[in-house]
C-alpha positions as CSV (number, residue, x, y, z in Angstrom):
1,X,-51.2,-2.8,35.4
2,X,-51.1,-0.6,38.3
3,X,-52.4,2.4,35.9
4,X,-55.5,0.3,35.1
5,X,-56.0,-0.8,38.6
6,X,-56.3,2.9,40.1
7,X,-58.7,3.9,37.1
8,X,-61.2,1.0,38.3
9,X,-60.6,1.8,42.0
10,X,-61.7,5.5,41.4
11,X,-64.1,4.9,39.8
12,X,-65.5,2.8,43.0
13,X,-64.7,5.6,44.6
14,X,-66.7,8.0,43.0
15,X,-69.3,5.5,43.2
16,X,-69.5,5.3,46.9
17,X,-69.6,9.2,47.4
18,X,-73.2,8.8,45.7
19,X,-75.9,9.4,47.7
20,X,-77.9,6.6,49.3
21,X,-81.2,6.3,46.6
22,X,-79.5,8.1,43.9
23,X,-81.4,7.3,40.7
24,X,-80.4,6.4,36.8
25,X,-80.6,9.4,35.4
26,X,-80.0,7.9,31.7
27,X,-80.1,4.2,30.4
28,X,-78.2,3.5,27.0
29,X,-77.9,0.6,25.3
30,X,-75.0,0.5,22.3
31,X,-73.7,-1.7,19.3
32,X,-70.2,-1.9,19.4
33,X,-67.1,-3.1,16.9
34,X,-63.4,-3.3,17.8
35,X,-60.7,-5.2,20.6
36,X,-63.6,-5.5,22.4
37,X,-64.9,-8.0,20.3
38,X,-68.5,-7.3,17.8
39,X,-71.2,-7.2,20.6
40,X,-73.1,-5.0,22.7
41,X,-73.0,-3.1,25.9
42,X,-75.5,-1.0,28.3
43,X,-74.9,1.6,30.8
44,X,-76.7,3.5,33.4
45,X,-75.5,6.8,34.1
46,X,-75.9,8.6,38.0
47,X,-76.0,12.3,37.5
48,X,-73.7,14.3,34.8
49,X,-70.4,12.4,35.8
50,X,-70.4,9.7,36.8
51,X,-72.0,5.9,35.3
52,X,-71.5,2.3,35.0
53,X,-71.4,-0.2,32.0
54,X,-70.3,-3.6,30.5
55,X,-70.5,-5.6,27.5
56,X,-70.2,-8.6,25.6
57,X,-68.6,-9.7,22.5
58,X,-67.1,-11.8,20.4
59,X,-64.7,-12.2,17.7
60,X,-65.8,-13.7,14.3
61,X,-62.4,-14.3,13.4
62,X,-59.7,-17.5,13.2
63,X,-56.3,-16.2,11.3
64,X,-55.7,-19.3,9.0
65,X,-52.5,-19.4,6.9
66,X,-49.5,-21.5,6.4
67,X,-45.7,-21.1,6.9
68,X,-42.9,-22.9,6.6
69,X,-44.3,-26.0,5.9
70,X,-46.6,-25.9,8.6
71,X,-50.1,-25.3,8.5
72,X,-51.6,-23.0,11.5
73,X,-55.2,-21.7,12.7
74,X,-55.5,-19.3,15.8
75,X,-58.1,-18.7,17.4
76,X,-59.0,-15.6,19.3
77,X,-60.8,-15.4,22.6
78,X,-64.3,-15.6,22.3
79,X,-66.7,-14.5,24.1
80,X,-65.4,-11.1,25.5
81,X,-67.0,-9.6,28.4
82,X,-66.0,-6.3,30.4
83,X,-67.4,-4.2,33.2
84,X,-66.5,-0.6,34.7
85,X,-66.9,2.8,35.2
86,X,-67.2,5.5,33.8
87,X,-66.4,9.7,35.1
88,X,-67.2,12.3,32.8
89,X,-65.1,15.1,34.2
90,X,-66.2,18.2,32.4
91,X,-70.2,16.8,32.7
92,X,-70.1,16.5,29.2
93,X,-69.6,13.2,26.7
94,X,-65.9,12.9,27.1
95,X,-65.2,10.4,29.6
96,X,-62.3,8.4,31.6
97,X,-63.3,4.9,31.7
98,X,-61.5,2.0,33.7
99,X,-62.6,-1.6,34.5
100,X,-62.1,-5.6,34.0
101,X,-61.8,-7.3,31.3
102,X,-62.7,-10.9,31.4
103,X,-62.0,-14.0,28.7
104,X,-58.7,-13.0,26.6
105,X,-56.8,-16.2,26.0
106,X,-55.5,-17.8,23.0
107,X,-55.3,-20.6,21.4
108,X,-53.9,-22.0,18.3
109,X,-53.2,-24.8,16.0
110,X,-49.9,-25.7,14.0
111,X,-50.4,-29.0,11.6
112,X,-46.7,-29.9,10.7
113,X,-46.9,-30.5,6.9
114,X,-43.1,-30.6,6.1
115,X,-40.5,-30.0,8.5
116,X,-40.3,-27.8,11.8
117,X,-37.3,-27.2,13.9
118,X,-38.1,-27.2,17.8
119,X,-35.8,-25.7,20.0
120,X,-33.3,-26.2,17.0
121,X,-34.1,-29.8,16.1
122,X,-35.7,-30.8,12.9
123,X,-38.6,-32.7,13.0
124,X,-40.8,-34.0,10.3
125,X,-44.8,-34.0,10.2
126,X,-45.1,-37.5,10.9
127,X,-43.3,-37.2,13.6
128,X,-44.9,-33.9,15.6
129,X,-48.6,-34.0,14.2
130,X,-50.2,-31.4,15.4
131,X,-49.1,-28.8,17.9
132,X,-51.3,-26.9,20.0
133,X,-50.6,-24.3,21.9
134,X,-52.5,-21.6,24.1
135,X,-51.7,-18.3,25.6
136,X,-53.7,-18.4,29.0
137,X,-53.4,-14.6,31.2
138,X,-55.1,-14.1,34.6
139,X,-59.0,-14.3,34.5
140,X,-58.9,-11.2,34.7
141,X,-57.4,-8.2,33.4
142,X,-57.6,-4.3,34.3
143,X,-58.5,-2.1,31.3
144,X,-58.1,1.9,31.1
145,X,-59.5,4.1,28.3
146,X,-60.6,7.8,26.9
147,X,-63.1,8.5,24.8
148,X,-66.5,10.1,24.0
149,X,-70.2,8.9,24.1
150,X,-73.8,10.0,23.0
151,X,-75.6,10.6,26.2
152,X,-79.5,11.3,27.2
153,X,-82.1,9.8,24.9
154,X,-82.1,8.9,21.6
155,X,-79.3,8.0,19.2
156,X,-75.4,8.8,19.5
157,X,-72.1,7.4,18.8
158,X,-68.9,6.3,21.2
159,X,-65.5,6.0,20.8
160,X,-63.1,4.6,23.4
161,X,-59.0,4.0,23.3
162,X,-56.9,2.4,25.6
163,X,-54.9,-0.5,27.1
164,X,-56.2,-3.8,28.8
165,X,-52.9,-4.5,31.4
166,X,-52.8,-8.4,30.7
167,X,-49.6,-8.7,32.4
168,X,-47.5,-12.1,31.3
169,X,-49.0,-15.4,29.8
170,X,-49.0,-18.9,30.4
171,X,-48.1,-20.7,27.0
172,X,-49.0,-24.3,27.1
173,X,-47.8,-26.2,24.2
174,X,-48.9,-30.3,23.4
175,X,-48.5,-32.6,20.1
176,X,-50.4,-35.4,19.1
177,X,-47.7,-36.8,17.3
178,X,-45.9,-40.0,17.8
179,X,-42.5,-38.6,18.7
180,X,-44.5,-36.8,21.9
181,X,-44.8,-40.4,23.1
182,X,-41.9,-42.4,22.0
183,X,-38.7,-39.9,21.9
184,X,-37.3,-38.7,25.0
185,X,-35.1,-35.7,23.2
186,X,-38.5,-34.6,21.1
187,X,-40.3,-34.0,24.4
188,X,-37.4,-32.6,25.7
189,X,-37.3,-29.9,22.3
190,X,-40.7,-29.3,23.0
191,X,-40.8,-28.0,26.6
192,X,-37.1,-26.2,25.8
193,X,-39.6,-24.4,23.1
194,X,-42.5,-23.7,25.2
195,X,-40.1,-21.9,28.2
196,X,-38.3,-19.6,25.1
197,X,-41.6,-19.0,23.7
198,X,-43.7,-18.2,26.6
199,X,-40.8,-16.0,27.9
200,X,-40.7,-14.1,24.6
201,X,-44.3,-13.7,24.9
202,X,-43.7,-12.3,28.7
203,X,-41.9,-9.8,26.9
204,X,-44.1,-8.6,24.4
205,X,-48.2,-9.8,25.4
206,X,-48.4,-7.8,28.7
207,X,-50.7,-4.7,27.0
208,X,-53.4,-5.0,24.6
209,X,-54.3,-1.9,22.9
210,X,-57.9,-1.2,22.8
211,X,-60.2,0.5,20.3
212,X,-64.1,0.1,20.1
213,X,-66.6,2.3,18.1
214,X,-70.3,2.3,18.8
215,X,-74.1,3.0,18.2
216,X,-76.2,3.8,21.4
217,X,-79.3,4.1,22.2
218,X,-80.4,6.2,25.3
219,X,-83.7,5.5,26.9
């Protein structure tokens, strides 16, 4: 997280050292796919290194499937939005880029069809219903990456990679069923499964790897 962090505060810092006035220089706006989400993004540019941009997407996409007797959707965040810097070192269209990345939690779905065992206890559909759950981070979340971009006017492509520093979620898990009103030891299974769960999460859900490709258009 820390890595993320000093990427975004550099670049504030090489965005103070500009001179009082300084003008946009270049003005590019770009289609983009990838962890970002399928959207768009603009960016001004102040000189040869150094420029600004954001974006906004979203993701067209709920994972539906069913295991184990249990039907589940999940639903990624949607919209995406990001801003940040970025320095292109060698003046060129490689560039170090770091910012925020806002709107990344999850949420999901888990219809109990058959059986499911909560925190080891076997339950049956009519007794849990449904089960929602979501993944919820800080609003939040530094983002670091390298890549290249088109730059002047006209048409050119971009490429970024990198992390988004999420650090550890909040998983909130509810059931419509009747045993979440009625049986003590069900709610019981259900919080026991929400700590284990959100700690494996914790564990594994920190870093989000990040990959976008785009089409830009500099005016």
């Amino acid at each position: 997280m820390r890595k993320g962090l000093a990427a975004f505060l550099l670049a504030l810092a090489a965005s103070a050292a500009l001179p009082v006035g300084a003008a946009a220089q270049s003005v590019g706006l770009a289609g983009r796919a990838g962890m970002f989400g399928l959207g768009g993004e603009g960016n001004i540019d102040f000189g040869r290194h150094f420029g600004l941009r954001g974006g906004l997407g979203a993701v067209p996409l709920n994972v539906i499937g069913t295991f184990s007797d249990v039907d589940f959707q999940i639903q990624p965040p949607s919209p995406l939005g990001n801003v940040g810097a970025d320095i292109y070192p060698f003046g060129g269209h490689f560039r170090l880029s770091g910012g925020l990345l806002f709107s990344h939690d999850i949420s999901m779905t888990a219809k109990v069809t058959g059986t499911v065992k909560i925190n080891g206890n076997s339950y049956t559909g009519a007794q849990a219903g449904t089960i929602s759950g979501k993944l919820a981070w800080s609003s939040t979340a530094p983002y670091a990456t390298l890549g290249f971009s088109g730059r002047g006017k006209g048409f050119g492509l971009s490429f970024d990679i990198g992390t988004a520093f999420l650090g550890a979620p909040t998983l909130t898990l509810t059931s419509n069923g009747p045993a979440n009103q009625g049986n003590a030891q069900f709610r019981a299974d259900l919080a026991a499964e929400q700590k284990k769960d959100q700690e494996d999460a914790g564990k594994y859900l920190k870093l989000l790897p990040l990959l976008s490709f785009g089409v830009r258009w500099g005016i």
